[in-house]
C-alpha positions in Angstrom: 101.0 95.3 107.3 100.6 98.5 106.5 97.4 100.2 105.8 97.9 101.9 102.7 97.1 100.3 99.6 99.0 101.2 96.5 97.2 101.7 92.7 96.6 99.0 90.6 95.5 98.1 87.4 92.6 95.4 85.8 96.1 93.9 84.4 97.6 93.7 87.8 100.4 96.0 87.0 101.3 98.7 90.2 103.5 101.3 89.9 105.5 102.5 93.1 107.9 105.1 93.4 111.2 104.9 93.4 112.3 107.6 95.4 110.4 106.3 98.6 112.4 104.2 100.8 109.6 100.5 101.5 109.8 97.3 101.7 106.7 96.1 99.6 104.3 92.4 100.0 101.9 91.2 97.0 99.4 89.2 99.0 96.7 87.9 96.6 96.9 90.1 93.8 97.8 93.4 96.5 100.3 95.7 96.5 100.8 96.7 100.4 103.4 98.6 102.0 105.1 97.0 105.3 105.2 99.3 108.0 108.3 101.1 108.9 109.9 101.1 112.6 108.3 104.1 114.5 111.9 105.0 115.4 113.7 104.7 111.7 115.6 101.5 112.7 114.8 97.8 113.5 113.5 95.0 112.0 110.6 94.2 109.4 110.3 90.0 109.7 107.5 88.6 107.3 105.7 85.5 108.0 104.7 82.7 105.1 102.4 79.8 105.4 101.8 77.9 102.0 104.1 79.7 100.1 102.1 83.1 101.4 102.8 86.0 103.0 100.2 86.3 105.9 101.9 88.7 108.8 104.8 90.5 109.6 106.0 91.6 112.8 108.3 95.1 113.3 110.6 95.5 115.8 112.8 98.8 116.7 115.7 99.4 118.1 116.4 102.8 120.3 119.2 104.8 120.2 121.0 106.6 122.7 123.2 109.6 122.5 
């Protein structure tokens, strides 16, 4: 996931902003930003194990033309 780690407070409260396009994860108690296709479209799949998020794999599509 992605690399960047958003603020957050002692009262586990994170603010993100709204005019950014992401797909967020909390993974114990961590706001983290899922990366983004390189090429602006495909797929962001998430994997769970015990009711938590622990991978996600990103696929792209290219375009032609």
């Amino acid at each position: 996931m992605g690399e960047r780690q958003l603020q957050t407070d002692p009262d586990m409260i994170a603010e993100v902003d709204l005019h950014e396009n992401a797909v967020y994860v909390v993974c114990q108690g961590k706001l983290q930003i899922v990366d983004t296709p390189p090429t602006g479209y495909g797929t962001q799949l998430i994997y769970w194990r015990e009711g938590k998020p622990t991978h996600s794999e990103i696929g792209f599509t290219q375009k032609f033309g």
